[in-house]
DRENROGU-157991 format. One record per atom (N, C-alpha, C): x, y, z; residue in three letters; chain; atom name. Coordinates in pm, 1 decimal. Example, Ala and Ser with C-alpha at 12.3 -4.5 7.8 and 13.67 -1.06 7.14 Angstrom:
@X: 1319.0; Y: -569.0; Z: 780.0; aa: ALA; ch: A; at: N
@X: 1230.0; Y: -450.0; Z: 780.0; aa: ALA; ch: A; at: CA
@X: 1320.0; Y: -330.0; Z: 780.0; aa: ALA; ch: A; at: C
@X: 1285.0; Y: -225.0; Z: 708.0; aa: SER; ch: A; at: N
@X: 1367.0; Y: -106.0; Z: 714.0; aa: SER; ch: A; at: CA
@X: 1290.0; Y: 3.0; Z: 787.0; aa: SER; ch: A; at: C
! end
This chain:
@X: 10838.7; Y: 9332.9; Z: 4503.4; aa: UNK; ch: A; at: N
@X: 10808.7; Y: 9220.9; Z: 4591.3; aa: UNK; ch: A; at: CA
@X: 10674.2; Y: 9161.9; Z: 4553.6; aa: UNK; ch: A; at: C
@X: 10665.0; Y: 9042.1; Z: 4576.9; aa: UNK; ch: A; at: N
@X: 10540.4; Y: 8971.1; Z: 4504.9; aa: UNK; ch: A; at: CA
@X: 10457.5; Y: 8964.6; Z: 4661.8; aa: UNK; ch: A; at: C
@X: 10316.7; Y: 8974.5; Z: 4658.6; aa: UNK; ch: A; at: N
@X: 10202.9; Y: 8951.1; Z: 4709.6; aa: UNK; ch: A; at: CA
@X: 10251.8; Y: 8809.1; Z: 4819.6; aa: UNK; ch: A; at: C
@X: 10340.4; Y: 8734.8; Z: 4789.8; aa: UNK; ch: A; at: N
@X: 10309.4; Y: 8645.3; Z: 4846.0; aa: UNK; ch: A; at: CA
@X: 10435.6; Y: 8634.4; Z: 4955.9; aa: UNK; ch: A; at: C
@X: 10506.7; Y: 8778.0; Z: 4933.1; aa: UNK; ch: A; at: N
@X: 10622.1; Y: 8759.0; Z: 5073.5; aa: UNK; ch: A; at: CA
@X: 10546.6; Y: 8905.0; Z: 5118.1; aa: UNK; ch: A; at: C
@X: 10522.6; Y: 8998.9; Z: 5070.2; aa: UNK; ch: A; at: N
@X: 10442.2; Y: 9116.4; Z: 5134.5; aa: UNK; ch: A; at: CA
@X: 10354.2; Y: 9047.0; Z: 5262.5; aa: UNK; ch: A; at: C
@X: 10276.2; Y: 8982.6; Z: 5207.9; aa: UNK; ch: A; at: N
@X: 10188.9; Y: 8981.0; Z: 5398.4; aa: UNK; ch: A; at: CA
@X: 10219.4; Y: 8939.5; Z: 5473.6; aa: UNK; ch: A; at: C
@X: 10300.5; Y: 8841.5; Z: 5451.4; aa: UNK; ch: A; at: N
@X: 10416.3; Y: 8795.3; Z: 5575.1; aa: UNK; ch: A; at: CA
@X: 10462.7; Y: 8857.3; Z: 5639.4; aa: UNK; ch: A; at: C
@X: 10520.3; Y: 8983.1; Z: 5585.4; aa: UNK; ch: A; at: N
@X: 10576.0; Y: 9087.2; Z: 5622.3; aa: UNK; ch: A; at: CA
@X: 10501.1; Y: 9184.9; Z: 5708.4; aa: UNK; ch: A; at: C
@X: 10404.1; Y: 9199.9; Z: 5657.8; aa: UNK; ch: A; at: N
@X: 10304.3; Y: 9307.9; Z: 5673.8; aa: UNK; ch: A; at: CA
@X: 10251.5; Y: 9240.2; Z: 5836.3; aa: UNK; ch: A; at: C
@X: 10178.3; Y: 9095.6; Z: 5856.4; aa: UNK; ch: A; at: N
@X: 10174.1; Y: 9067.2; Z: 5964.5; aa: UNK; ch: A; at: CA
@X: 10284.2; Y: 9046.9; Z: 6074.6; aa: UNK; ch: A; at: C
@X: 10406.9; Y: 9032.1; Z: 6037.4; aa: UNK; ch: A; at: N
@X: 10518.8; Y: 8999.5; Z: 6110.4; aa: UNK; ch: A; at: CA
@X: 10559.7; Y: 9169.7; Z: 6227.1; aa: UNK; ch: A; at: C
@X: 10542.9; Y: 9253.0; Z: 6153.8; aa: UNK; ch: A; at: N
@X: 10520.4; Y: 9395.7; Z: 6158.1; aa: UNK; ch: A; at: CA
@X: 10415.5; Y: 9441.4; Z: 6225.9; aa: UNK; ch: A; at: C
@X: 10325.1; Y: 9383.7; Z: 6191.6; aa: UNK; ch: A; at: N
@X: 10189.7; Y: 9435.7; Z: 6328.1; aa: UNK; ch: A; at: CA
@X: 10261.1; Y: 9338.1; Z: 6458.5; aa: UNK; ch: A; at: C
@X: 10271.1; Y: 9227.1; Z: 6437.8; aa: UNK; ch: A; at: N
@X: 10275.9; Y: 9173.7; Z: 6585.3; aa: UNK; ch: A; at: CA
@X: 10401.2; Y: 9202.2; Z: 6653.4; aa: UNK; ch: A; at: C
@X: 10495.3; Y: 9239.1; Z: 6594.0; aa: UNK; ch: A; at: N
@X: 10608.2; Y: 9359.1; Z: 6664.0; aa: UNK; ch: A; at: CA
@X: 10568.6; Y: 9469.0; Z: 6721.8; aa: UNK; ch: A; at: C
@X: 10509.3; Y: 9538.9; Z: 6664.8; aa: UNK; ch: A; at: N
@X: 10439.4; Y: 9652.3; Z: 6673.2; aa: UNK; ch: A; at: CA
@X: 10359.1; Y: 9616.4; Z: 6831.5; aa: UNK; ch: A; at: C
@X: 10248.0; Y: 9532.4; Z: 6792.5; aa: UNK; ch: A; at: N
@X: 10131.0; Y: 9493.6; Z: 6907.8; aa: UNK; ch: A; at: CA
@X: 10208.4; Y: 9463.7; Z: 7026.6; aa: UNK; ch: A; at: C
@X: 10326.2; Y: 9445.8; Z: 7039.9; aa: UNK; ch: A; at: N
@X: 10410.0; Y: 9347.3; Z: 7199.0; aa: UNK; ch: A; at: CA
@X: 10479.4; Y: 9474.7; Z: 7221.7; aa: UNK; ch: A; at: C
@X: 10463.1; Y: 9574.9; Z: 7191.3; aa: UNK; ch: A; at: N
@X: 10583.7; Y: 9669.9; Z: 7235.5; aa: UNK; ch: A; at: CA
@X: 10519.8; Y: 9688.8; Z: 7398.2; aa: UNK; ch: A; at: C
@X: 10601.9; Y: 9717.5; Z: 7473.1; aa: UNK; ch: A; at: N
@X: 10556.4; Y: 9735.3; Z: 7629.0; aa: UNK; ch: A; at: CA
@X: 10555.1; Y: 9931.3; Z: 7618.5; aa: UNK; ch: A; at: C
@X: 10469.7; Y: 9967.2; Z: 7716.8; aa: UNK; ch: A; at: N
@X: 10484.8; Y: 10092.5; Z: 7734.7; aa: UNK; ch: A; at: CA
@X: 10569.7; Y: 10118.2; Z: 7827.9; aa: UNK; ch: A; at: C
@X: 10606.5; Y: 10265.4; Z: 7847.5; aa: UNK; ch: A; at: N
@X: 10727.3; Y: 10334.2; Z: 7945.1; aa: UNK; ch: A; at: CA
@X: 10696.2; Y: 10277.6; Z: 8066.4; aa: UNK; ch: A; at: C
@X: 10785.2; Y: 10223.9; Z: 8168.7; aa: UNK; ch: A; at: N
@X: 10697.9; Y: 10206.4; Z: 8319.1; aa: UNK; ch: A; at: CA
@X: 10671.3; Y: 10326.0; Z: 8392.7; aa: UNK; ch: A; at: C
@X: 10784.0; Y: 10447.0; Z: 8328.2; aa: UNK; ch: A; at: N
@X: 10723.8; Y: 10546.1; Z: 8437.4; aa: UNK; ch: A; at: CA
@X: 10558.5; Y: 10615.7; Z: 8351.3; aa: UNK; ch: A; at: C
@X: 10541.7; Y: 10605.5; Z: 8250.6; aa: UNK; ch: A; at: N
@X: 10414.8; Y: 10571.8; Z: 8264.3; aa: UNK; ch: A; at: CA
@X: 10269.2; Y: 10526.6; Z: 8321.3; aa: UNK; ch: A; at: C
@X: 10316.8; Y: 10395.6; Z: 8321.7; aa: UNK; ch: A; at: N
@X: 10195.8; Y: 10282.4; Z: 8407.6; aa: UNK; ch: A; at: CA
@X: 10255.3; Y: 10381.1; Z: 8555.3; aa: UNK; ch: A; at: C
@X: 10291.5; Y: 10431.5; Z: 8565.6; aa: UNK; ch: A; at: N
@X: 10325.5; Y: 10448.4; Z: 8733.7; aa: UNK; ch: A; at: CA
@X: 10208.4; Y: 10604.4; Z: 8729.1; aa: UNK; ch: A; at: C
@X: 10275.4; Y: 10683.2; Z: 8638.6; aa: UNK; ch: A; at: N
@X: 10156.6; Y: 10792.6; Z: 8613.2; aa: UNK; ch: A; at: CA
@X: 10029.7; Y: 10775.9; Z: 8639.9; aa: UNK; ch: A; at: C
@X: 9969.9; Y: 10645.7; Z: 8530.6; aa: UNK; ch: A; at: N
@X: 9851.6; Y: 10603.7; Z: 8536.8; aa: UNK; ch: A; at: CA
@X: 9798.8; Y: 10543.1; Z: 8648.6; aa: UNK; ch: A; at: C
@X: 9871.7; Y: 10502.4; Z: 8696.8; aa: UNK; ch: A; at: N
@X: 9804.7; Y: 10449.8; Z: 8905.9; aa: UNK; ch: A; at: CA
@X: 9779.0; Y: 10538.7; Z: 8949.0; aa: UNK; ch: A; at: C
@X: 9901.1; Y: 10658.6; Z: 8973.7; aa: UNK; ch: A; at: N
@X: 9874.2; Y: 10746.3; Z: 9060.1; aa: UNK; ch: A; at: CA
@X: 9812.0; Y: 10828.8; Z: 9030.6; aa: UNK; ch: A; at: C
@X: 9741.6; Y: 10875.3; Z: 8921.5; aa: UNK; ch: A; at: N
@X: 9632.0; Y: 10923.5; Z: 8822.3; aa: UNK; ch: A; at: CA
@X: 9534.8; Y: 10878.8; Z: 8871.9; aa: UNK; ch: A; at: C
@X: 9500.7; Y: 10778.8; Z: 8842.7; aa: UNK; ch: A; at: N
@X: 9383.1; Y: 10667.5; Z: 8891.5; aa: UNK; ch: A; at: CA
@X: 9315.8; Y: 10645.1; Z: 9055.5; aa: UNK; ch: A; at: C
@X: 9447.6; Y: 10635.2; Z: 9113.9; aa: UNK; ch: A; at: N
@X: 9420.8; Y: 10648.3; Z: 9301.9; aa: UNK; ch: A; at: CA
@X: 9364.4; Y: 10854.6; Z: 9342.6; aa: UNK; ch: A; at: C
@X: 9437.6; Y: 10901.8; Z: 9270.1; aa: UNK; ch: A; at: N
@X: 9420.6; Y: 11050.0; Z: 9291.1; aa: UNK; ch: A; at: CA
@X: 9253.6; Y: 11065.7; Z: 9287.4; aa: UNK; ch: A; at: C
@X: 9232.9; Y: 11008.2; Z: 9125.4; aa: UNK; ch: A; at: N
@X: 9084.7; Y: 11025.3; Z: 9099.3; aa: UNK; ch: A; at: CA
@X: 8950.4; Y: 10931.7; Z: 9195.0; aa: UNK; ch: A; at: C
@X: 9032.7; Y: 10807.6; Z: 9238.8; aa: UNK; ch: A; at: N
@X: 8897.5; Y: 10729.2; Z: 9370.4; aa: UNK; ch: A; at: CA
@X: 8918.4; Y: 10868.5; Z: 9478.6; aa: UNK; ch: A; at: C
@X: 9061.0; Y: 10863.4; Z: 9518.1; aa: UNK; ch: A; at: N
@X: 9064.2; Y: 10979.9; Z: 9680.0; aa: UNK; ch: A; at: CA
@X: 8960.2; Y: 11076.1; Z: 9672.9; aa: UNK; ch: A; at: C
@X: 8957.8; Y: 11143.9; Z: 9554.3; aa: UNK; ch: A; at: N
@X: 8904.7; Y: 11236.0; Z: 9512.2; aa: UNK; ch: A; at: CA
@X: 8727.9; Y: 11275.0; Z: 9473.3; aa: UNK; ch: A; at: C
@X: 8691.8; Y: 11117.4; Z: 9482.3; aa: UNK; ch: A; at: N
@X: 8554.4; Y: 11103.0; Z: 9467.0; aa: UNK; ch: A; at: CA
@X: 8452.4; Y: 11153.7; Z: 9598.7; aa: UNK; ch: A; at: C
@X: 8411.8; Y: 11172.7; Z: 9628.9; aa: UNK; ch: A; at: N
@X: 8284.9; Y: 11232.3; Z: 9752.3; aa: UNK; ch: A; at: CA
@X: 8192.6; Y: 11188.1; Z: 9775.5; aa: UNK; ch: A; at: C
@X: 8156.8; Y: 11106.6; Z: 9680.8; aa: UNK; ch: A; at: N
@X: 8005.3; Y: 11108.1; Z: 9652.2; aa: UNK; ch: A; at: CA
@X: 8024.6; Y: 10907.5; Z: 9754.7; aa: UNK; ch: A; at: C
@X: 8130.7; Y: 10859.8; Z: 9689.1; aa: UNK; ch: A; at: N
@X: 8163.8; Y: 10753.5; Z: 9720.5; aa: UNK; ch: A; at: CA
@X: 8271.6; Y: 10691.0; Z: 9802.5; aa: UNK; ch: A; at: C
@X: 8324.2; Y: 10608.4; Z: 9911.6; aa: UNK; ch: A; at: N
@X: 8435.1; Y: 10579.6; Z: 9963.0; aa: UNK; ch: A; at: CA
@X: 8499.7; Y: 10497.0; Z: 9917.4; aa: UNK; ch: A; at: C
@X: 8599.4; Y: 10514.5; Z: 9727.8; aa: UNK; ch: A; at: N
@X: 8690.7; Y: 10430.9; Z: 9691.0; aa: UNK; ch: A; at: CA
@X: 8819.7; Y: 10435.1; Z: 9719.6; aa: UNK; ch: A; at: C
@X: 8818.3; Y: 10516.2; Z: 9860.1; aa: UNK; ch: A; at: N
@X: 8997.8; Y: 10534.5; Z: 9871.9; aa: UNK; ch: A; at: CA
@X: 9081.3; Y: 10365.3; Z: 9877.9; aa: UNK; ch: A; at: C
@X: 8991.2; Y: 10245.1; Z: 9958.8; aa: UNK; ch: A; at: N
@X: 9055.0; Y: 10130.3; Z: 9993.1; aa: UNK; ch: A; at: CA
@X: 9100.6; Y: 10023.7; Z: 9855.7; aa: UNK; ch: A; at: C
@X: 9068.6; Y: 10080.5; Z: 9705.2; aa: UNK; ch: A; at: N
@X: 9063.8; Y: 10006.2; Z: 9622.5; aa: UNK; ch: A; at: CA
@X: 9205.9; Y: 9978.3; Z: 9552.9; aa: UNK; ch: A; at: C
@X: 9252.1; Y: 9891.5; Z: 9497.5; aa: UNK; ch: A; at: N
@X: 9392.1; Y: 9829.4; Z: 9494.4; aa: UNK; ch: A; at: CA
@X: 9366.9; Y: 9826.1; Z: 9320.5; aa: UNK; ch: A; at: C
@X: 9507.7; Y: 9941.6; Z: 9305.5; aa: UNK; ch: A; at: N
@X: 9506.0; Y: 10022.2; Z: 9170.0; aa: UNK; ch: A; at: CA
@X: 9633.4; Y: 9939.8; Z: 9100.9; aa: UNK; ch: A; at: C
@X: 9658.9; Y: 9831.9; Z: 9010.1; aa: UNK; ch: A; at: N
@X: 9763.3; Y: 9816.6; Z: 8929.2; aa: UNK; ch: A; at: CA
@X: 9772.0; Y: 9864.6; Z: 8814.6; aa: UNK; ch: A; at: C
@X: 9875.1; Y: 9924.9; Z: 8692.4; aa: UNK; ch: A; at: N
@X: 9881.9; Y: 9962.7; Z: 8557.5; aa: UNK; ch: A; at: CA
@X: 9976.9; Y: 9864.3; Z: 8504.5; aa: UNK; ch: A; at: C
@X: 9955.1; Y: 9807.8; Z: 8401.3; aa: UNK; ch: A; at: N
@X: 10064.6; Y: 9761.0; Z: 8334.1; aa: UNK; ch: A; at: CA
@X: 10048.6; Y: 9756.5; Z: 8159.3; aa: UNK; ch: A; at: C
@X: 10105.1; Y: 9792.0; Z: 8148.0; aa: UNK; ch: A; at: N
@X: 10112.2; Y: 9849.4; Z: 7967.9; aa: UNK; ch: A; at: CA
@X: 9958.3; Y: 9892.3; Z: 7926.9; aa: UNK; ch: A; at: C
@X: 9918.8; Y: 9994.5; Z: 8065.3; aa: UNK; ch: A; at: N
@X: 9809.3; Y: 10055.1; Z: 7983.6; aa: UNK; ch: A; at: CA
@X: 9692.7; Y: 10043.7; Z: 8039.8; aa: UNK; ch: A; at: C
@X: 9698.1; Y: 9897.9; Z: 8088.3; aa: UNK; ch: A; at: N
@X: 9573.3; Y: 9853.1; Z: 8126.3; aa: UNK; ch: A; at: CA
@X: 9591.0; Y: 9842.3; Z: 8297.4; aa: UNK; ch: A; at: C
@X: 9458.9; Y: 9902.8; Z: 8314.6; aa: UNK; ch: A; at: N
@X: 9421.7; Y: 9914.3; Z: 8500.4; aa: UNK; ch: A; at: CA
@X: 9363.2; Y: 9823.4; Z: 8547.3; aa: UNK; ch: A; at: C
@X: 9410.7; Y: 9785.3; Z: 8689.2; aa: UNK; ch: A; at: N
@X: 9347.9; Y: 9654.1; Z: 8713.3; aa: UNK; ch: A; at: CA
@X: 9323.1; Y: 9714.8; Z: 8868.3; aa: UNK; ch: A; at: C
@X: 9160.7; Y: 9699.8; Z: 8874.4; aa: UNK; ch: A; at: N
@X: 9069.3; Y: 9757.5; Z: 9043.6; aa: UNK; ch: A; at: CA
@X: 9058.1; Y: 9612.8; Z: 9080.2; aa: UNK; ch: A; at: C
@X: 9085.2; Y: 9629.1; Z: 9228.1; aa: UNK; ch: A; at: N
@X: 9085.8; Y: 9488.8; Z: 9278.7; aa: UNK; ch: A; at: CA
@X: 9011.8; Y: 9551.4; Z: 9428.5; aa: UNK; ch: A; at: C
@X: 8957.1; Y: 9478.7; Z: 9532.0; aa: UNK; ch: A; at: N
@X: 8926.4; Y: 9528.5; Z: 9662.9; aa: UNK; ch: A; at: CA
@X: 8780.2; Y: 9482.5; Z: 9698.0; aa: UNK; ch: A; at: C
@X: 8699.9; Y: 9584.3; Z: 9773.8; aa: UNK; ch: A; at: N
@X: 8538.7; Y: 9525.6; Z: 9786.0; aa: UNK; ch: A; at: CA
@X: 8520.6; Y: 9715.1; Z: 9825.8; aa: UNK; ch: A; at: C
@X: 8391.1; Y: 9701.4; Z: 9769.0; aa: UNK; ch: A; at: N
@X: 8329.4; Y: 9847.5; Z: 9806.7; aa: UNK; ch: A; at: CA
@X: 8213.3; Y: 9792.8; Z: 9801.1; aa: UNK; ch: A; at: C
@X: 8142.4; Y: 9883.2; Z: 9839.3; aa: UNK; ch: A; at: N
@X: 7999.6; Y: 9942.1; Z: 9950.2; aa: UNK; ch: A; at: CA
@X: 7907.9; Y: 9871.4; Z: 9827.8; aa: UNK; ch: A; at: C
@X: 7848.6; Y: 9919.4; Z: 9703.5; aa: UNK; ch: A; at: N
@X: 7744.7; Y: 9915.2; Z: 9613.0; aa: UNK; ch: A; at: CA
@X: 7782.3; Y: 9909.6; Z: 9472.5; aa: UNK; ch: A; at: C
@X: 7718.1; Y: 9820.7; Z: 9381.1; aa: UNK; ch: A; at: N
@X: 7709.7; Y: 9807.4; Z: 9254.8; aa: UNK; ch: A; at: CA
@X: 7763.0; Y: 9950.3; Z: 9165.0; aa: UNK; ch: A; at: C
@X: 7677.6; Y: 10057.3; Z: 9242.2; aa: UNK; ch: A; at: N
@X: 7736.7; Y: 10200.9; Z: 9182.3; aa: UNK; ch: A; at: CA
@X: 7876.5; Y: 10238.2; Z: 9220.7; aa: UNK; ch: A; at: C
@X: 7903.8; Y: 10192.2; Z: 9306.6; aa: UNK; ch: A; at: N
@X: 8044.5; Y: 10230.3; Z: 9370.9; aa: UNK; ch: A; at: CA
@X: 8146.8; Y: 10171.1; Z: 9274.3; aa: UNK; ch: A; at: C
@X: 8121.3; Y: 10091.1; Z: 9241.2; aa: UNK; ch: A; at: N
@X: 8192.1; Y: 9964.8; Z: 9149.2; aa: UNK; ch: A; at: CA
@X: 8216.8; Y: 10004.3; Z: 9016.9; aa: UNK; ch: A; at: C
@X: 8103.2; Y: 10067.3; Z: 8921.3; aa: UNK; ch: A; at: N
@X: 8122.8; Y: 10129.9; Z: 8816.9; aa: UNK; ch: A; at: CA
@X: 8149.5; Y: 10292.5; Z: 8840.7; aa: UNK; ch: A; at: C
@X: 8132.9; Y: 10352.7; Z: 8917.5; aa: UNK; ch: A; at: N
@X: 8204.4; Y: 10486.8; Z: 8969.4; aa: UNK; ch: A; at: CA
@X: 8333.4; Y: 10468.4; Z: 8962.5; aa: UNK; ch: A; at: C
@X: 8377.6; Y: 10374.6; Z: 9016.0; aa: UNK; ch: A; at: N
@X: 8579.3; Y: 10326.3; Z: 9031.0; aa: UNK; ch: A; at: CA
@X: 8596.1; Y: 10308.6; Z: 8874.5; aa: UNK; ch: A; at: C
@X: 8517.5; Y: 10230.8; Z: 8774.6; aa: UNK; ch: A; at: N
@X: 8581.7; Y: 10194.0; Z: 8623.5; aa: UNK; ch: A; at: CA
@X: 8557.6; Y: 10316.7; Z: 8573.9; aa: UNK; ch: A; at: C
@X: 8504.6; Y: 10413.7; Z: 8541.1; aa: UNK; ch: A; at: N
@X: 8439.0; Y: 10464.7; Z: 8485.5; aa: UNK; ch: A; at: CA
@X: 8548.5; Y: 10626.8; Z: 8509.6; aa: UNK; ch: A; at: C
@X: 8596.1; Y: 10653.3; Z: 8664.4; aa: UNK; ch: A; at: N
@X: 8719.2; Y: 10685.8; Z: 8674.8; aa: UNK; ch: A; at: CA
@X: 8863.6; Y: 10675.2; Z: 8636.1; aa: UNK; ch: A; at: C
@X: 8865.7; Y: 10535.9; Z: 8619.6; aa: UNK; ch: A; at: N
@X: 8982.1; Y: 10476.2; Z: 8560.9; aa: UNK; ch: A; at: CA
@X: 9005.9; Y: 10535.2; Z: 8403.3; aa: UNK; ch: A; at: C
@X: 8894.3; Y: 10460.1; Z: 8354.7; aa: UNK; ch: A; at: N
@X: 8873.6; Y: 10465.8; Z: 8209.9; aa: UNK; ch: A; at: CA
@X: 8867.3; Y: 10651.5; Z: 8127.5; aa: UNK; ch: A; at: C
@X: 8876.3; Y: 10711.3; Z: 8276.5; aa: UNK; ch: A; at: N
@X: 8881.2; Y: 10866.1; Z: 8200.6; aa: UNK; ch: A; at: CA
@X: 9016.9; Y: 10896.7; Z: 8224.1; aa: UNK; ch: A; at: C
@X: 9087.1; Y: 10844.2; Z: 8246.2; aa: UNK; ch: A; at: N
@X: 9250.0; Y: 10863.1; Z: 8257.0; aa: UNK; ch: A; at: CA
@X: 9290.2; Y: 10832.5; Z: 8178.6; aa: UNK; ch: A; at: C
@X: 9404.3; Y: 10921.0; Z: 8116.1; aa: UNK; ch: A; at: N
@X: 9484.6; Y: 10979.5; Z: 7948.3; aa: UNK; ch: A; at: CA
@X: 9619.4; Y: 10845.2; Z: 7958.3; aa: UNK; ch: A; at: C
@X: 9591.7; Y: 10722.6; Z: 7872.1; aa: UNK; ch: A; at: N
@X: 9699.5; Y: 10653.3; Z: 7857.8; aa: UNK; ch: A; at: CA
@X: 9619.3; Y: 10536.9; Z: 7917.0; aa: UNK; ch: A; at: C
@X: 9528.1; Y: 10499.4; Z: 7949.3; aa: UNK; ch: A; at: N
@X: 9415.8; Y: 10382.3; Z: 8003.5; aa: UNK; ch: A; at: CA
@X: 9370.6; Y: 10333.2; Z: 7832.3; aa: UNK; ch: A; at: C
@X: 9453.8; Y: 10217.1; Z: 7860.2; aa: UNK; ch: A; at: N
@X: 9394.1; Y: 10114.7; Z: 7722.6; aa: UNK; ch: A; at: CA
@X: 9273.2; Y: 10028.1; Z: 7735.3; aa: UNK; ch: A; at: C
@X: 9272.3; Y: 10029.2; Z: 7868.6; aa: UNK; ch: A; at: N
@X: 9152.5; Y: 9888.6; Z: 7941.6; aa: UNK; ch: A; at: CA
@X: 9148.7; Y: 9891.4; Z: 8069.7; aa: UNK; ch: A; at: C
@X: 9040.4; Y: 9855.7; Z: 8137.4; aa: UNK; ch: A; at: N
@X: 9005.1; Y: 9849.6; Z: 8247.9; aa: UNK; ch: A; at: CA
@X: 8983.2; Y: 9677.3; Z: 8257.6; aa: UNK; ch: A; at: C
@X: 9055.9; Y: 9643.3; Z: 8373.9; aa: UNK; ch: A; at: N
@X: 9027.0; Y: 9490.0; Z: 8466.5; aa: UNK; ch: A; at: CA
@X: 8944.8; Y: 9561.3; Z: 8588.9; aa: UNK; ch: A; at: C
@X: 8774.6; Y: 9474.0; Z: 8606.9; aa: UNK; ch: A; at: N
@X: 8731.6; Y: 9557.4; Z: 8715.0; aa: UNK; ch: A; at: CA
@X: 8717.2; Y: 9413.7; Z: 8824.2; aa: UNK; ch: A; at: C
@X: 8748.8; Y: 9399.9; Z: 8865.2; aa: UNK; ch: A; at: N
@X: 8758.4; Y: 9303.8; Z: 8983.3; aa: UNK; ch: A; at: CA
@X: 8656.4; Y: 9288.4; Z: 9125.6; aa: UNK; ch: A; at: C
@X: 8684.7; Y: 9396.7; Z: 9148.7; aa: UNK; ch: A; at: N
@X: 8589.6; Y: 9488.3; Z: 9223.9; aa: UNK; ch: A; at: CA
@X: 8473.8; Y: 9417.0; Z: 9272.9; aa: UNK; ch: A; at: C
@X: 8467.3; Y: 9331.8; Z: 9436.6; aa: UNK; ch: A; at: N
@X: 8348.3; Y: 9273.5; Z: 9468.5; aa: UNK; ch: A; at: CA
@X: 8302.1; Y: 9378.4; Z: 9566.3; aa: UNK; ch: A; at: C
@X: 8141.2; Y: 9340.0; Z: 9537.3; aa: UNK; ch: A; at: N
@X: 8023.0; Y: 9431.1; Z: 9592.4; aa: UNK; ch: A; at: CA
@X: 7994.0; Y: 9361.4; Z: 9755.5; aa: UNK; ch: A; at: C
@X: 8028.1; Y: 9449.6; Z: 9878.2; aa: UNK; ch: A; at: N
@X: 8013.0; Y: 9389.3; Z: 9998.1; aa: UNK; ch: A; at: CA
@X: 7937.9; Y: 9513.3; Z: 10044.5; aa: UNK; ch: A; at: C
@X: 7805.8; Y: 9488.3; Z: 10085.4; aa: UNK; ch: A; at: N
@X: 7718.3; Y: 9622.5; Z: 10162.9; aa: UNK; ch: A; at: CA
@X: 7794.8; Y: 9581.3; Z: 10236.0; aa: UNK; ch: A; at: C
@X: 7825.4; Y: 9712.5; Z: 10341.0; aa: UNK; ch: A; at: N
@X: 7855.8; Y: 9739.6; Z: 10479.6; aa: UNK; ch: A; at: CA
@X: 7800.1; Y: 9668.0; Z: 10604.7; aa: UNK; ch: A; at: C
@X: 7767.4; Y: 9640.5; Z: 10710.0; aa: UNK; ch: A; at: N
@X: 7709.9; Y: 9562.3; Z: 10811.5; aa: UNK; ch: A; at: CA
@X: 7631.9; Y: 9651.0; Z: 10833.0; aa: UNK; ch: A; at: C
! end
């Protein structure tokens, strides 16, 4: 094959590759992975935070207490096995 139908190929092949979707019972793992690990925090109150997965990537949505609270929630996420990316959404509302 000549050089000049090879990369055609060669890119046609990554971007097949790149669109494949992951398992859903997967992404379902990875939520409930993810919610387990806010419940589970002490130090901080992220139980109210709104956990989506979809091919990988976690998406924190909600309002918590402090700036630290905020990267405590990604930083959780992002240590979970099958987390490609973190969406942190996550607005900062002190308490009254």
């Amino acid at each position: 094959m000549s050089a000049r139908l090879v990369r055609p190929l060669v890119a046609i092949a990554l971007m097949i590759g790149g669109c494949a979707t992951m398992d859903p019972l997967e992404d379902m793992r990875i939520e409930a992975e993810v919610k387990a690990r806010l419940v589970g925090e002490k130090s901080e109150n992220l139980t109210r935070i709104g956990v989506l997965s979809t091919n990988g990537a976690v998406y924190l949505s909600g309002n918590v207490e402090s700036a630290e609270a905020r990267a405590s929630a990604e930083t959780l996420a992002r240590g979970v096995r099958g987390v490609t990316r973190v969406v942190n959404t996550l607005d900062v509302r002190p308490a009254p």
